[in-house]
N, C-alpha and C positions, 0 to 999 in steps of 0.2 A: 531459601537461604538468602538472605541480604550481602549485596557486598559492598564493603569498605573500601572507600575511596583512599589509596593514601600518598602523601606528595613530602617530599622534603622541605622544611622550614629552614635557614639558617639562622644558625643561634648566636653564631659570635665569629669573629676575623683574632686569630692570634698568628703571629710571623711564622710562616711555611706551612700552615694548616687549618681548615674550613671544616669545622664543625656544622654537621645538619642534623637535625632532630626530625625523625618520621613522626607527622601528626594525621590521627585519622579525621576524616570528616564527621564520623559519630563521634567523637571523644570530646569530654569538654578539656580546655587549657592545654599547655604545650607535653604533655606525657607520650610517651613512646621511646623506644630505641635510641641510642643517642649513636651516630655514624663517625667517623671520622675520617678525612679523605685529607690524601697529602698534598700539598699546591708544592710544586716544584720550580725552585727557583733558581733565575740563572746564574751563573756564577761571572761577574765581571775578569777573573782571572781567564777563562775563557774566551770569553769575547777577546779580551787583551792578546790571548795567543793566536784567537783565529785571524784576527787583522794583524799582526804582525809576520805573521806567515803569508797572508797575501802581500801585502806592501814589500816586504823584504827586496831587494835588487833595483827597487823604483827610485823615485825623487821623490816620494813621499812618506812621512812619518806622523806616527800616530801620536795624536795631542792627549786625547782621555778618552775616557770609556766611563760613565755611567747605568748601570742597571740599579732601580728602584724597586721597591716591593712588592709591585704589580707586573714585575720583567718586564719595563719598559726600557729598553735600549738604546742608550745615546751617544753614538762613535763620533770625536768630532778629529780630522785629520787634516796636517796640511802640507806645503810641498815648498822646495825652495822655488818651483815657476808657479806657475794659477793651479790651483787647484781645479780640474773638468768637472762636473753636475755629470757626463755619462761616466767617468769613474769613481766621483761616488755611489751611483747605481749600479753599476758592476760590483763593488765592494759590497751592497746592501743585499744584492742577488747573491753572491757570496756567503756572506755571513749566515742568509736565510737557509741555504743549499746544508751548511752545517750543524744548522736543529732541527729538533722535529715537533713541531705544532700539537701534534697529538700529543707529545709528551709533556711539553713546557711551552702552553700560550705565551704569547712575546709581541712587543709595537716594535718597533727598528724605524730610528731617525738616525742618517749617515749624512754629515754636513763637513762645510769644511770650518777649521774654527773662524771665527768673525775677527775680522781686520784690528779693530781697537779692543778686543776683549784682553784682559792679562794674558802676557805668558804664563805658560804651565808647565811647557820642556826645554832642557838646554838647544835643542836644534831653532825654536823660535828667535831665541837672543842670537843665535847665529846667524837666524838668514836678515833679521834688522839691525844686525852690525853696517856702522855707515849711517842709518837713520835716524831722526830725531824719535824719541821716545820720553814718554812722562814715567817718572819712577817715584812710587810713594813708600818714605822707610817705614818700615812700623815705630809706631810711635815716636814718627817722629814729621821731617817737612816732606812738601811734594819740591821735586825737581823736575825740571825739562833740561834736553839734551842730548848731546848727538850719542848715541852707545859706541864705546870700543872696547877693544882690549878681553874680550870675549872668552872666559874659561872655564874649565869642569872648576873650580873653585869660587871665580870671583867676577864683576863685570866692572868695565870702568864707565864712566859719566862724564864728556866733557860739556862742561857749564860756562857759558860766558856771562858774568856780570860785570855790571858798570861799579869801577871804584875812584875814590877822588884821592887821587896822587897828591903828596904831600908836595907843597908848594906850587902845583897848577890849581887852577882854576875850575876848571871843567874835569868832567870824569872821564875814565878811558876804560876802555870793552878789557877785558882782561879775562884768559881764558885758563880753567882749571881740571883735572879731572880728577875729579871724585870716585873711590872704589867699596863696591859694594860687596859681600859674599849674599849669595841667595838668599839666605837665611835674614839678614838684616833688612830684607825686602817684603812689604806688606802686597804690592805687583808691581809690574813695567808693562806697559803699553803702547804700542807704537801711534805716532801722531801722525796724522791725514794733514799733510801740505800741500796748498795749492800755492803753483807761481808763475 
């Protein structure tokens, strides 16, 4: 009696499931059984709960949470002091401590968010109230300036431009604040001064 080799071919990636097709080593072309196996995928709502339940009572706050279609995991968190590298590896040993591998392969990258990247949450514009920050409206100009005025609604802008006063000569610094609601904002950024 001859025996048949037989091995799983994958036939196709469609979102939360891996089709393999059993092909034997006698048989010609792809023919055999068609399998279906379920790829389990994480759920960012998740994530969002398991770091928010660690963080809770701390000085830090969570910026986003990304999970992509290979469950690659991307927590990024920051604090109103420095953000620690060993508590983002507490947090990462954490988060892992709460899946299980067997069930749902998963990468886990826990960073803190990056200095100049946009705001993403109201606690961001809060701990750069006081700081100069670039703010681009949608569709509209880029502004720099100092952020104030800081609320679950809206942010202010103060701007100082040079204007020429009617009947001087020379322009003078004149300082305005501009107010935005989140929504009118394409991002805000905080600016790295050196002096």
């Amino acid at each position: 009696m001859k025996k048949l080799r037989v091995f799983a071919k994958k036939v196709c990636f469609l979102p939360n499931y891996t089709y393999l097709r059993a092909v034997s080593k006698n048989c010609e072309g792809d023919r055999g059984p068609l399998f279906c196996c379920l790829k389990v995928m994480i759920e960012e709502k998740n994530i969002r709960e398991i770091v928010e339940a660690y963080i809770a009572g701390s000085s830090y706050f969570l910026v986003e949470v990304k999970v992509d279609k290979n469950n690659s995991i991307t927590v990024a968190i920051d604090s109103n002091e420095d953000v620690s590298i060993d508590y983002c590896a507490e947090l990462s040993r954490h988060i892992e401590s709460k899946l299980d591998r067997d069930v749902e392969d998963f990468e886990l990258e826990v960073g803190s968010a990056g200095l100049t990247s946009p705001f993403v949450v109201l606690q961001q514009y809060k701990k750069y109230e006081g700081n100069d920050v670039e703010v681009q409206v949608a569709n509209g100009p880029k502004y720099t300036g100092k952020l104030v005025n800081v609320t679950e609604a809206d942010f202010g802008l103060e701007v100082t431009k040079k204007v020429k006063k009617e009947g001087e000569k020379k322009k003078v610094e004149v300082t305005e604040t501009l107010t935005f609601s989140y929504d009118q904002v394409k991002y805000t950024k905080y600016i790295i001064t050196f002096k």
